[in-house]
C-alpha positions in Angstrom: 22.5 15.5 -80.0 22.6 19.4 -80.1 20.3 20.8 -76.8 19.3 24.2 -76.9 17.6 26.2 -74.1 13.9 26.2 -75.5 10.9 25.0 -73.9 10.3 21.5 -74.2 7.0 21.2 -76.7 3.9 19.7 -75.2 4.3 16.8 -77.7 7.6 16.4 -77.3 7.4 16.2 -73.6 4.7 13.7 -73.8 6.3 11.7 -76.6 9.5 11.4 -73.9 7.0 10.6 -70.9 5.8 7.3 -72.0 9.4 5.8 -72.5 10.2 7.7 -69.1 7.6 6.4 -67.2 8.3 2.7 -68.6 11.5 2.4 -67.1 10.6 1.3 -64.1 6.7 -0.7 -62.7 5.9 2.2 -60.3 5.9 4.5 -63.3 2.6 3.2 -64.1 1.3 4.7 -61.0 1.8 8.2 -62.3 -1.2 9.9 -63.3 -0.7 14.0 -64.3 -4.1 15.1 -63.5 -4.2 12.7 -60.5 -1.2 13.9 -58.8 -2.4 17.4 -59.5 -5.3 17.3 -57.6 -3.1 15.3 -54.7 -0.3 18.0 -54.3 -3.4 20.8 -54.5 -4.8 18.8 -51.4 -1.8 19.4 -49.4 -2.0 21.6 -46.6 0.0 25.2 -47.4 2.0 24.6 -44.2 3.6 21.2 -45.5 4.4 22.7 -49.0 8.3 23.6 -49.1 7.9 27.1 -51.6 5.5 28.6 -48.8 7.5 27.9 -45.6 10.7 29.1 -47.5 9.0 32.0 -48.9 7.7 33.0 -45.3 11.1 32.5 -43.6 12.3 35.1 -46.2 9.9 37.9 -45.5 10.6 37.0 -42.0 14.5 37.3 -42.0 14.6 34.1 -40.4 17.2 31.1 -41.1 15.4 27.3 -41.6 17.4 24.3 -40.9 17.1 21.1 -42.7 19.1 17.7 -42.7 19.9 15.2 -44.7 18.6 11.7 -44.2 17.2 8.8 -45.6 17.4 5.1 -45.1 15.9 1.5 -47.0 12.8 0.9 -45.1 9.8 3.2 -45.3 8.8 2.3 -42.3 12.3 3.2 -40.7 12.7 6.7 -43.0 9.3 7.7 -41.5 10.3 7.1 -38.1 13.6 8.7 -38.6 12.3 12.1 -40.3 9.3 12.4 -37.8 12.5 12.1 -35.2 14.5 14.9 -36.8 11.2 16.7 -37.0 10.3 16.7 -33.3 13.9 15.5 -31.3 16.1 17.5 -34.0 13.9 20.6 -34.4 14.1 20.6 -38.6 11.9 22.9 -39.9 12.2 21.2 -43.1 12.9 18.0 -44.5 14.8 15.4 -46.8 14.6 12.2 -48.3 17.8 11.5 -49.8 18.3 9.0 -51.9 20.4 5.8 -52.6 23.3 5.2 -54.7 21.6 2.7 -57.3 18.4 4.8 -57.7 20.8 7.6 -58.2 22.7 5.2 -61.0 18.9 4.2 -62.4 19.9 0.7 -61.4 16.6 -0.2 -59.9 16.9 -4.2 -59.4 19.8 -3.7 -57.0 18.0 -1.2 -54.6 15.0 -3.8 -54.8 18.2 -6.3 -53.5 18.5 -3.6 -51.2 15.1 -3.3 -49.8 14.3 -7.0 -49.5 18.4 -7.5 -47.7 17.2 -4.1 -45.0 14.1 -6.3 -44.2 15.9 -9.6 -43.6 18.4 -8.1 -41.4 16.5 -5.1 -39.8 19.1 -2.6 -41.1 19.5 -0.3 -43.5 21.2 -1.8 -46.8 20.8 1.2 -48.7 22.3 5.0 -48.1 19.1 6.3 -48.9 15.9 6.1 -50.0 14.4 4.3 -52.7 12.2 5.9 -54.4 11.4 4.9 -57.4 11.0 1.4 -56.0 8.5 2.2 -53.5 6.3 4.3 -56.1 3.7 6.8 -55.5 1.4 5.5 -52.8 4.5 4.6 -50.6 6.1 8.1 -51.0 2.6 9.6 -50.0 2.4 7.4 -46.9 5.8 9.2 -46.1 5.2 13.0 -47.0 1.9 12.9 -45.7 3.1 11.4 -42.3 5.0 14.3 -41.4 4.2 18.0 -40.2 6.8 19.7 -42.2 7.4 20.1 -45.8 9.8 17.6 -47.6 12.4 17.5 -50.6 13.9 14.8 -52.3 17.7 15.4 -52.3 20.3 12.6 -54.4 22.5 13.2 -57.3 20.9 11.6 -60.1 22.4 12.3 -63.9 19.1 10.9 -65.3 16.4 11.6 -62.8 13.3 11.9 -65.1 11.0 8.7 -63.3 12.6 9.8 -60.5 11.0 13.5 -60.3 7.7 11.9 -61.5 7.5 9.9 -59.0 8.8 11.9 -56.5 6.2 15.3 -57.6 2.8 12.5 -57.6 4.1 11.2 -54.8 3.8 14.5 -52.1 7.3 15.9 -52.5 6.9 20.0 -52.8 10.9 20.7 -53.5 13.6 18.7 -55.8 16.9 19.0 -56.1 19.3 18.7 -58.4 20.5 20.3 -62.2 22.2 19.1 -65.5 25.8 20.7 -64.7 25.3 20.0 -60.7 24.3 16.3 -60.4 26.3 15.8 -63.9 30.2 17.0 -63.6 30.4 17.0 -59.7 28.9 13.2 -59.7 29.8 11.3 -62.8 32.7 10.4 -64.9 31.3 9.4 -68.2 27.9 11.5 -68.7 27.7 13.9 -71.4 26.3 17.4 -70.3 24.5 17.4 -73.7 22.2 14.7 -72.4 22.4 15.3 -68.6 20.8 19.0 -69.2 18.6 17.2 -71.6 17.1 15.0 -69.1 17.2 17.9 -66.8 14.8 20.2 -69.1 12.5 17.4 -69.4 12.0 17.5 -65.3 11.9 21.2 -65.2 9.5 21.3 -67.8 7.5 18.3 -65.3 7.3 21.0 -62.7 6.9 23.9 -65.1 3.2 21.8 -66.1 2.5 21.4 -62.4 2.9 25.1 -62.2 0.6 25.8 -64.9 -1.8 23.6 -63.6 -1.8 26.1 -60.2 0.9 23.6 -58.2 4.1 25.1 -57.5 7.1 23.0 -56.4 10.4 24.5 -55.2 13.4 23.5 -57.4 16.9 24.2 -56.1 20.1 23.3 -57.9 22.9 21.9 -55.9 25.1 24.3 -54.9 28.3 23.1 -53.3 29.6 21.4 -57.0 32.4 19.0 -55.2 32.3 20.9 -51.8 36.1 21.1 -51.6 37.9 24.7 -52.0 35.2 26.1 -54.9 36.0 29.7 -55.7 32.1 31.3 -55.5 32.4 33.0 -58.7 32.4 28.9 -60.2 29.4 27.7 -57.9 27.3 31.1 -58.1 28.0 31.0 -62.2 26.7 27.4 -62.4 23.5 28.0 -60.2 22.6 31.2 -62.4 22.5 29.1 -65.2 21.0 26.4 -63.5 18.1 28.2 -63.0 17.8 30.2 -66.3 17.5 26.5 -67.5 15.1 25.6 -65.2 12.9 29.0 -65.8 12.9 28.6 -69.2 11.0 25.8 -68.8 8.3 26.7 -66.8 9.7 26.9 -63.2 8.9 29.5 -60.7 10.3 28.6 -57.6 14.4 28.4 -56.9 16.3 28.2 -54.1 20.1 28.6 -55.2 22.9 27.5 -53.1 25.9 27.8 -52.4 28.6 25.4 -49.9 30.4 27.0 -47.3 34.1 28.0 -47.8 34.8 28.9 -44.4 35.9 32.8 -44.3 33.1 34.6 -42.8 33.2 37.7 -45.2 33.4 36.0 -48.3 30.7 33.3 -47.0 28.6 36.3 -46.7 29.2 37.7 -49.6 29.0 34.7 -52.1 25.5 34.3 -50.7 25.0 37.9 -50.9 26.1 37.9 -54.9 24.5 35.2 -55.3 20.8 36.2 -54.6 21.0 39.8 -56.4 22.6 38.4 -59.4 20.4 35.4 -60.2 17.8 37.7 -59.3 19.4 39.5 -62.1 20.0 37.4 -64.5 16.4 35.8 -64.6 15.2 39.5 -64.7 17.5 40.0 -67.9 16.2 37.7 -69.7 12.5 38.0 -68.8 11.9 35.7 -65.8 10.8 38.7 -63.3 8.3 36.4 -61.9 10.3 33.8 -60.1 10.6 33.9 -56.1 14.3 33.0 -55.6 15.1 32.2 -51.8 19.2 30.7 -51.2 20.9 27.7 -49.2 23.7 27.9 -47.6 25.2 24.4 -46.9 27.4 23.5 -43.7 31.0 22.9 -44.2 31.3 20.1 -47.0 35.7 18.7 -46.6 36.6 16.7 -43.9 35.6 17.1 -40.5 37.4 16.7 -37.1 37.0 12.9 -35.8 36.2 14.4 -32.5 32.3 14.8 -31.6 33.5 18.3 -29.6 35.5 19.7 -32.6 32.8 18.8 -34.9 30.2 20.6 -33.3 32.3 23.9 -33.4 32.7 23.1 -37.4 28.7 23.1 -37.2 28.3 26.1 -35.1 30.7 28.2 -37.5 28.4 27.0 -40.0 25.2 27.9 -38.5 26.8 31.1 -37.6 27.6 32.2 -41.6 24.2 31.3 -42.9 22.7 33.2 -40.0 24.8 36.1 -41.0 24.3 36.1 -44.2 20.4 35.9 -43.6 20.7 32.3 -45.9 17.0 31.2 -46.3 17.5 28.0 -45.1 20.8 26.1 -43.8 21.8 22.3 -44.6 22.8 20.9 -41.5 26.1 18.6 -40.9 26.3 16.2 -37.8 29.0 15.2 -35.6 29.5 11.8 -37.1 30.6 13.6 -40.4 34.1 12.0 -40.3 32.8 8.6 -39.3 30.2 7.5 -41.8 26.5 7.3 -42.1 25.4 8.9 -38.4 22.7 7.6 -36.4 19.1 9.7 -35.8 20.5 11.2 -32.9 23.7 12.6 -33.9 21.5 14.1 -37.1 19.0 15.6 -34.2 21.8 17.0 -32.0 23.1 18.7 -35.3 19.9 20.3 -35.8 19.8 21.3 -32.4 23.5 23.1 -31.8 22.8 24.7 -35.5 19.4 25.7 -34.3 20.4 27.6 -31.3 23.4 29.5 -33.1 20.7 30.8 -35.7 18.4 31.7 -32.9 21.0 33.3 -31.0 22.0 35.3 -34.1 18.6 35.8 -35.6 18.7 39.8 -35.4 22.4 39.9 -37.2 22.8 41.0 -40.2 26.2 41.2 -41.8 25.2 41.6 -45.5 26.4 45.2 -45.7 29.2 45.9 -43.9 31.9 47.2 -46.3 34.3 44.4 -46.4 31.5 42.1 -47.4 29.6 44.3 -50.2 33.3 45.1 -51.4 34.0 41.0 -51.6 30.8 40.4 -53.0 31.7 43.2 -56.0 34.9 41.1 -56.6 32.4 37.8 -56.6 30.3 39.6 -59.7 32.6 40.9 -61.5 34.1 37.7 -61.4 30.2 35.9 -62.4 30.3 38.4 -65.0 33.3 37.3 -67.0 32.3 33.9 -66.8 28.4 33.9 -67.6 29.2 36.9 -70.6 31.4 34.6 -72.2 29.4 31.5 -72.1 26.9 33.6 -73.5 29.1 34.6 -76.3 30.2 30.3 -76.9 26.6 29.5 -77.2 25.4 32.7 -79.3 22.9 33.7 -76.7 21.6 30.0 -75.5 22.9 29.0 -72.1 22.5 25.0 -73.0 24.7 25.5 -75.9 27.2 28.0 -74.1 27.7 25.6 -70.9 28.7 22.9 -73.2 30.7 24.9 -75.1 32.4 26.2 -72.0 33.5 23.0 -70.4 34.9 22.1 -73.6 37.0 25.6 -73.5 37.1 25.0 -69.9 35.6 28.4 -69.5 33.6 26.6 -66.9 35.6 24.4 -64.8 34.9 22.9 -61.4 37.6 22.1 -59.3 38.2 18.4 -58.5 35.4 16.9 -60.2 35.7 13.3 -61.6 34.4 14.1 -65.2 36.0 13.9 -68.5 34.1 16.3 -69.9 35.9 18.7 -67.2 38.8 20.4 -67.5 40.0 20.3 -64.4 42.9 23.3 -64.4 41.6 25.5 -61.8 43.7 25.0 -59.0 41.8 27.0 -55.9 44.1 28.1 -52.3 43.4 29.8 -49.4 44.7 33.4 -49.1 46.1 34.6 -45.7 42.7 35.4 -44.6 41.3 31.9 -45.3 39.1 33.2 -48.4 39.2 30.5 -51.7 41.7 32.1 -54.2 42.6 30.8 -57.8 45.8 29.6 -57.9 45.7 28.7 -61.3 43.3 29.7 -62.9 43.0 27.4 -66.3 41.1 28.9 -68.9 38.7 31.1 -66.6 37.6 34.0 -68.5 38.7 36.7 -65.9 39.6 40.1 -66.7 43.6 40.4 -66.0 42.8 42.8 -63.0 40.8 40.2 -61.7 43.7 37.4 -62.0 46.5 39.7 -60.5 43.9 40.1 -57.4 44.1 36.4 -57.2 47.8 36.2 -57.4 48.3 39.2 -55.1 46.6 37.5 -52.5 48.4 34.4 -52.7 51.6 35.8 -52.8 50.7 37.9 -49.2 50.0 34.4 -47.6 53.2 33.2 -49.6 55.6 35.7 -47.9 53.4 35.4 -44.4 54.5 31.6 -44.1 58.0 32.0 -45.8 57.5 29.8 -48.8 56.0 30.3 -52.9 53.1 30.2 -54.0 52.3 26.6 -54.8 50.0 23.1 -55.3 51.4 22.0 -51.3 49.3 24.7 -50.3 46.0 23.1 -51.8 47.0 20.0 -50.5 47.5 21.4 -47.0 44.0 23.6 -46.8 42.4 20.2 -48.0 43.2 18.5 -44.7 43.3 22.0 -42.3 39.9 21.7 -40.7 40.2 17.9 -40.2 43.4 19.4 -38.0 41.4 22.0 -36.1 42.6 24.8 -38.9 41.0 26.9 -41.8 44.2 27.9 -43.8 46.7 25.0 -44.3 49.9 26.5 -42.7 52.9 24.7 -42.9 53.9 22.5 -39.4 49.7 23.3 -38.0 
């Protein structure tokens, strides 16, 4: 199947519906016009695009967690606990593993196993199971605004039911929930399936409902050079805005050194800002995300709240719309409601604490964040040039070239030769840098940078030293030295 980056026809849109919405029973319970008039009835201060949109005029840093369990009755009283107890200001419902997978009869094994033994037999929420009149029980029993967060290749019933059933944000893109995810998916049909839910919330917007749409930013959340995560959101969204949608919050997963933190999420916003601009989107309110460290994390509740708190402190800094919060059962597993709430709460106070900070243009940060686009620019011109002016076509052409190329994924359709290190500073260098398209002054930047760590610690430039910045921060460090 050849994809191209075209808006999805009416007919054709419909044509795919009624096989989409027959994959599952609940689908039946989706009616357009119907759910229309629902998400119009909701109350501007529980809607997700309004509060972030607000918090950006304001200068001001939202915090949100993940969460989500079997039981509806339990994920109600679990988000209405982060809401009051943990402070959110907005808030998830993430999903389980088989509705991720579309493997529907086993979360229904799930739901009915959570109810015989009063526990949670799922790592999320089941959606798609449940339906629409269960997932409105749930939005509308909450003060704040919520967003369905998973990691679905095929999420098409899923968004359906999600939008009819009170949701007002989605996450999730045809690169993001495809290559970082999945081994076997092909991005020609994962960015297929994609456009079909972005062209979903492009109707909703033209029938006067606007829901928030934000790719996933942190890829595989270990040792991502920005200029790989900020390239894939850009197109993320030119996908998602050719098909209708107006409202994007891009991410992007924290790294760890404060400057370049700062100035990936700094890059980030003017160029997709950009970009959309470029090629006639000047209409889309784009807010960003900055997500809480996403390796390893200390064992220790103490040492895991000061990974949180650094975190806190960069999106504050970098005046990140809103901030994904981490708790201090990270190392441990899934983490009970109130180790969720007391991350909220020690992420809360750092961002209120830093609230009138602003780190954005200090010269070491607007002269990282020129590296950072220059960087984007090499990448993004030539998968514009692979795909002869279409993004769909160019992103699959790049993987192939592995032009695009995201460090540790599990796909097949990845290359996987960038090889990412720490510098001396703790920024994310590219120690080898694969097929990358960068400019050679670019790529002797990189390799100058490693080679000034290499002679600080006495040793070459090498693969130990991504294994050893993998494991630092589990062992109370940000660069892997050798011996810490």
């Amino acid at each position: 199947m050849e994809v191209k980056n075209t808006k999805i026809t009416e007919a054709d849109f419909f044509a795919q519906r009624k096989e989409v919405l027959e994959q599952w029973p609940t689908g039946k319970g989706v009616d357009f016009e119907e759910a229309v008039a629902y998400q119009k009835s909701i109350h501007p201060d529980r809607r997700f695009g309004a509060k972030l949109e607000k918090a950006a005029q304001e200068g001001v840093t939202l915090i949100q967690p993940r969460a989500g369990v079997a039981l509806y009755t339990e994920h109600i009283k679990l988000l209405q606990y982060l809401e009051t107890e943990g402070e959110a200001d907005l808030l998830p419902s993430t999903v389980d593993s088989y509705t991720r997978l579309n493997r529907y009869n086993e979360a229904e094994t799930g739901i009915e196993k959570s109810k015989e033994t009063g526990r949670s037999m799922l790592n999320g929420f089941p959606i798609v199971n449940y339906g629409v009149d269960i997932c409105r029980t749930v939005t509308s029993a909450l003060s704040s605004p919520v967003q369905v967060r998973h990691g679905t290749p095929d999420a098409r019933l899923l968004t359906e039911i999600s939008i009819a059933g009170g949701f007002t944000s989605y996450e999730g893109g045809g690169i993001s929930y495809n290559i970082p995810y999945s081994k076997n998916h092909s991005l020609e049909k994962t960015i297929a399936h994609w456009q079909y839910a972005d062209r979903l919330v492009g109707l909703y917007e033209e029938a006067g409902v606007s829901i928030n749409r934000e790719p996933f930013g942190p890829l595989t959340g270990t040792l991502i050079p920005p200029c790989i995560s900020n390239a894939v959101a850009i197109i993320e969204s030119l996908l998602a805005a050719t098909q209708g949608v107006k409202d994007i919050t891009v991410g992007y997963g924290q790294c760890g050194n404060l400057i370049q933190d700062i100035a990936a999420v700094r890059s980030l916003k003017l160029l997709t800002e950009s970009y959309l601009s470029k090629y006639g989107f000047k209409d889309v309110r784009i807010t960003t995300v900055f997500h809480q460290w996403m390796g390893g994390f200390p064992q220790d509740e103490s040492k895991a709240f000061g990974v949180i708190s650094w975190g806190a402190a960069a999106a504050a800094l970098a005046k990140a719309t809103k901030v994904i919060v981490k708790t201090p059962h990270e190392a441990m597993g899934v983490p009970t409601k109130e180790a969720n709430a007391s991350g909220l709460r020690a992420t809360k106070q750092v961002i209120s604490m830093l609230r009138d900070q602003d780190l954005r243009e200090i010269p070491e940060v607007i002269k990282e964040s020129k590296i950072i686009e220059e960087e984007v620019k090499c990448i993004l011109d030539k998968v514009e040039e692979l795909g002869k002016g279409d993004f769909a076509l160019g992103t699959i052409a790049a993987f192939e070239a592995g032009v695009l190329d995201i460090p540790f994924a599990p796909s097949r359709f990845n290359a996987g030769k960038v090889m990412p290190a720490r510098d001396n500073s703790g920024a994310i260098r590219i120690l080898e840098m694969g097929n990358l398209p960068l400019s050679k002054s670019l790529k002797d930047f990189h390799r100058m940078k490693l080679e000034q760590r290499a002679a600080q610690e006495k040793r070459e430039v090498s693969f130990q030293m991504v294994i050893d910045d993998v494991y630092a921060i589990g062992k109370g460090f940000l660069v892997g030295r050798p011996n810490s």
